[in-house]
C-alpha positions as CSV (number, residue, x, y, z in Angstrom):
1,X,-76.6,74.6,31.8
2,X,-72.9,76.1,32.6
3,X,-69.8,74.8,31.7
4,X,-67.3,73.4,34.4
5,X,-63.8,73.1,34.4
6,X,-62.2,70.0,32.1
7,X,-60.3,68.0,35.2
8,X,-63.8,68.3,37.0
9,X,-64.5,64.6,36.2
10,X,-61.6,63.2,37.4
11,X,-62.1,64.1,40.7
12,X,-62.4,61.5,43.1
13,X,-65.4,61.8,45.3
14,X,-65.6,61.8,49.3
15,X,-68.5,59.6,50.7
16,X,-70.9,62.9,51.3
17,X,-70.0,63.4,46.6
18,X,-70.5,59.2,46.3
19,X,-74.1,59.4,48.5
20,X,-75.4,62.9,46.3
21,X,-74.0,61.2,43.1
22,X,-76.0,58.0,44.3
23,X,-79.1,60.3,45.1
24,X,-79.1,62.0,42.2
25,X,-79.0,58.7,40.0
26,X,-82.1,57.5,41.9
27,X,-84.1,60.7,41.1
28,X,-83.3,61.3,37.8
29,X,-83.7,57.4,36.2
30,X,-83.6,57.8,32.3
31,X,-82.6,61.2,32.2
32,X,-79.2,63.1,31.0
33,X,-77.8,65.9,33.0
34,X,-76.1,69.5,31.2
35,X,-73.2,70.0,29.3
36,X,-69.8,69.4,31.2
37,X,-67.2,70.9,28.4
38,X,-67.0,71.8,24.7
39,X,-64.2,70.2,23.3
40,X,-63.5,72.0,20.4
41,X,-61.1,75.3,19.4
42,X,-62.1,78.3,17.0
43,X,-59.5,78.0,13.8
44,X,-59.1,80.4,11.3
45,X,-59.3,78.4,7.8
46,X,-57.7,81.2,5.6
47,X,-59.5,84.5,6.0
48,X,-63.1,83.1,6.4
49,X,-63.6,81.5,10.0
50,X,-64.8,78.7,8.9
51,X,-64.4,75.4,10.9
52,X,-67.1,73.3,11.3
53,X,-65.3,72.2,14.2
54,X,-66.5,75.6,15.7
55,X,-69.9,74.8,14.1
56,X,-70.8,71.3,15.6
57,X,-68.5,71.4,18.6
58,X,-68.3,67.8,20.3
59,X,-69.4,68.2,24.0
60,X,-68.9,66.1,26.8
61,X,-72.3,66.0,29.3
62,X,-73.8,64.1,32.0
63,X,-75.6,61.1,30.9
64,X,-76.8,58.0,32.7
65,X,-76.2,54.7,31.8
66,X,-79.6,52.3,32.5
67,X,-79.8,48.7,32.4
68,X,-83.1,47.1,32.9
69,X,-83.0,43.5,34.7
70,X,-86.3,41.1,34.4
71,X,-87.4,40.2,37.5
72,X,-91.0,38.5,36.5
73,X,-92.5,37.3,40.0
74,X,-91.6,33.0,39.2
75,X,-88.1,34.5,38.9
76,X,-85.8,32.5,41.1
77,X,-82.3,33.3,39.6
78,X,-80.9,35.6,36.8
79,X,-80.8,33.7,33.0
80,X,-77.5,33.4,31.3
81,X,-77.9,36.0,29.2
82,X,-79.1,38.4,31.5
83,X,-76.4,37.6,33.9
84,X,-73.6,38.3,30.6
85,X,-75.7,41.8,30.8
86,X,-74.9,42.5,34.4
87,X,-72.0,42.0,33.8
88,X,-70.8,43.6,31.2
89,X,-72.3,46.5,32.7
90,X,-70.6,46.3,35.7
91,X,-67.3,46.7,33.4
92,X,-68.1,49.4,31.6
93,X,-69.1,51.0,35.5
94,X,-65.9,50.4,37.0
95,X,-63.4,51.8,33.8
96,X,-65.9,54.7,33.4
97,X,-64.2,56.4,36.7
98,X,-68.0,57.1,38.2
99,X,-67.9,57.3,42.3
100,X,-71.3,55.2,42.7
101,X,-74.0,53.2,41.0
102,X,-77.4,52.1,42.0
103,X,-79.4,49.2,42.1
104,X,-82.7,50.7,42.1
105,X,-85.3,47.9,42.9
106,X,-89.7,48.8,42.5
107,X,-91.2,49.2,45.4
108,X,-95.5,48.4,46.0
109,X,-95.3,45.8,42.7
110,X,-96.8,42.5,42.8
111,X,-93.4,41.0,41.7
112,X,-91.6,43.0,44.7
113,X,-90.2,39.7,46.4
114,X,-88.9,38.4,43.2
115,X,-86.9,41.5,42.6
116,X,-85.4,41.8,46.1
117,X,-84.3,38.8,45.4
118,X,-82.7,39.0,41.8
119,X,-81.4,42.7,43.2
120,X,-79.3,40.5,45.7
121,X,-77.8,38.3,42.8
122,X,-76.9,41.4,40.5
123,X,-75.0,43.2,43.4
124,X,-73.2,39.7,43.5
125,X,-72.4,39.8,39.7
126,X,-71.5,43.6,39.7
127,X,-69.1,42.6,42.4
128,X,-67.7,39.6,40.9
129,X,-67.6,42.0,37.4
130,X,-64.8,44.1,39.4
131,X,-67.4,47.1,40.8
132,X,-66.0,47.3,44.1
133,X,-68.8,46.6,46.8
134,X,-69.0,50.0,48.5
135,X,-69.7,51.5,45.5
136,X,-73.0,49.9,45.2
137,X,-76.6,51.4,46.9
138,X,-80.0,50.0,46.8
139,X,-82.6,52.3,45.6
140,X,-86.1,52.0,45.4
141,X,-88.8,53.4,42.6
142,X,-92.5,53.2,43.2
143,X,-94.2,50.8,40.9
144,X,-98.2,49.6,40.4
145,X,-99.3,47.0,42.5
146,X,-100.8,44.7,39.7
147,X,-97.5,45.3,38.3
148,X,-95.7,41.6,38.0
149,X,-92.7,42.5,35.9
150,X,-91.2,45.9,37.2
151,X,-87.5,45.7,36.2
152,X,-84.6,45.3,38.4
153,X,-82.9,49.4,37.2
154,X,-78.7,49.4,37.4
155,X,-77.6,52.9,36.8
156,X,-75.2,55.1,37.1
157,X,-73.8,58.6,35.8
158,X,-71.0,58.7,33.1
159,X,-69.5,60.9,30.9
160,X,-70.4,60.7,27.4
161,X,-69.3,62.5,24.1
162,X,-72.2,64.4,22.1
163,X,-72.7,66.8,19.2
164,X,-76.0,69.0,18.1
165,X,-78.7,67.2,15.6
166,X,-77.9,66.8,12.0
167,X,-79.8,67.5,8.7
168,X,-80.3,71.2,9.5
169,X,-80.3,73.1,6.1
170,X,-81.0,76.8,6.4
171,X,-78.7,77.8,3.6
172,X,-78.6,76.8,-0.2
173,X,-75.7,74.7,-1.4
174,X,-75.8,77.1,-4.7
175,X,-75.2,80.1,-2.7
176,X,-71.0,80.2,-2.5
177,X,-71.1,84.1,-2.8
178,X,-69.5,84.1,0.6
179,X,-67.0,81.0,0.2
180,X,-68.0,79.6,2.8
181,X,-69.2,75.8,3.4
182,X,-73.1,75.1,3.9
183,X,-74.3,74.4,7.4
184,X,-74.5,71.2,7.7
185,X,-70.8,70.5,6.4
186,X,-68.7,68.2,9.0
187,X,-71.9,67.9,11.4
188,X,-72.0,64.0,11.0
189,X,-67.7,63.1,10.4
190,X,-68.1,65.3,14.3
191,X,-71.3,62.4,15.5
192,X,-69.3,59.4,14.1
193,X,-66.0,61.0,15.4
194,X,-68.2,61.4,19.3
195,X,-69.5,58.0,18.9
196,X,-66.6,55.9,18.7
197,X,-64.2,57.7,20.8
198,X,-63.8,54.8,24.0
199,X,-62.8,57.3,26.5
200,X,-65.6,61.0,25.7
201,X,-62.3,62.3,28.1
202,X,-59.7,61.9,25.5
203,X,-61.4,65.2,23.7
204,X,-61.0,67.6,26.9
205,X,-56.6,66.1,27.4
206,X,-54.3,63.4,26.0
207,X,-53.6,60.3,28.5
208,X,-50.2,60.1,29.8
209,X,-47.7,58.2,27.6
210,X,-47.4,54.3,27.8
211,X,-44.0,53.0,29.7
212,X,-41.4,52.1,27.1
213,X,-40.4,48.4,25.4
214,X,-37.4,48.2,27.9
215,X,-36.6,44.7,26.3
216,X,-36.3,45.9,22.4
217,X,-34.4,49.1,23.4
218,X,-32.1,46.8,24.7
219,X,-32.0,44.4,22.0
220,X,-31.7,47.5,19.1
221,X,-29.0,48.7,21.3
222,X,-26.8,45.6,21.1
223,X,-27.2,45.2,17.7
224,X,-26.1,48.6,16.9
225,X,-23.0,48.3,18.8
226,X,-22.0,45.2,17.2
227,X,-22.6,46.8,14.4
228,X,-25.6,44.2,13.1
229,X,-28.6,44.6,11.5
230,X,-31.6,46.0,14.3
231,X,-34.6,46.8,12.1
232,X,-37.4,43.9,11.8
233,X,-37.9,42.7,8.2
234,X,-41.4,42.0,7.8
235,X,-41.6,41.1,4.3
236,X,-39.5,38.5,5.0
237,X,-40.8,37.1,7.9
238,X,-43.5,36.8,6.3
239,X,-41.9,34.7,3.6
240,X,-40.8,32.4,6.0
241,X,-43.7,32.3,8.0
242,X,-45.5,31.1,4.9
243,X,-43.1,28.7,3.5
244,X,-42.4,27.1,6.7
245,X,-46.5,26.6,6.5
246,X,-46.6,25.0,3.2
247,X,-43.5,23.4,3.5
């Protein structure tokens, strides 16, 4: 695995990058591709360099996002639930910044028909979901003819935020001849910090800052030239709010 430059996935992708991308998400189902960038930075905590920052770095890879759709061979149209499904994935696809994604249907399986068919409807809710249309390719995966309920696969590669396995304990928590902290110190505040970040991206660069409130710049403005009161009283607001309720 080799580490790529940060702004790598950001790049926008030419239709030769969006049919390899496609390509590669059809030959590698289920499976997560190499580390993309380490985002962390080696700090020296006094005179010991100890961060466990450095320790369990949080690193951004290549992983693909799968979403299994039923497509049993009585199948005519998509439940409701599944349908939600669809199309909640099809969100997530088209804020995640990926060039392509794949509707991978299985090919040889008793229920093929059926999941021609229900592929047709999920490129219809993808598109309705916001994933513009030539962004999508059919795939194929070979399946077992007395097979009657080979899924309908939607996939598609993403960036996601990771850290090494916790619970490793090599060292004694007794042993602070060294001053230093044990092992596994910080390894799981580094996992919870990786798994809730929305945007894995945020750890490589900050996001450009939001426009202004135009409209209370003017209004704090005008007050302070007239020489009134600008700052919002909350408390009392409040107090209004709930008298005006009871009252």
């Amino acid at each position: 695995m080799t580490n790529t430059k940060a702004s790598s996935p950001l790049s926008h992708a030419a239709p030769r990058s969006r049919a390899l991308a496609v390509f590669a998400i059809a030959a590698a189902i289920g499976l997560s591709g190499c580390s993309a960038f380490t985002a962390t930075r080696h700090e020296i905590v006094g005179s010991v360099p100890d961060d466990y920052r450095t320790r369990h770095p949080i690193v951004l890879t290549d992983a693909l996002a799968v979403l299994d759709v039923p497509a049993t061979r009585s199948m005519l149209r998509l439940p409701a639930d599944a349908q939600a499904n669809v199309a909640a994935f099809g969100q997530k696809f088209a804020t995640s910044g990926a060039p392509a994604i794949a509707i991978v249907t299985p090919r040889g399986s008793a229920n093929q028909a059926a999941a021609q068919r229900i592929a047709g409807e999920v490129k219809y809710i993808l598109a309705a979901s916001g994933v513009p249309s030539q962004t999508i390719d059919f795939r194929s995966y070979p399946a077992l003819p007395r097979d009657t309920e080979a899924p309908v696969r939607i996939a598609y590669s993403r960036i996601v935020a990771r850290t090494d396995q916790c619970g490793e304990w090599p060292d004694q928590l007794a042993d602070t001849s060294q001053n230093r902290n044990y092992e596994n110190f910080g390894c799981a505040t580094q996992q919870n910090l990786a798994a809730i970040v929305d945007n894995p991206l945020d750890f490589a660069y900050p996001r450009a800052s939001t426009p202004a409130d135009a409209a209370r710049r003017s209004d704090v403005l005008e007050k302070y030239r007239k020489g009134a009161p600008y700052q919002t009283n909350y408390g009392q607001e409040t107090k209004s709010t709930i008298s005006g309720i009871g009252g």
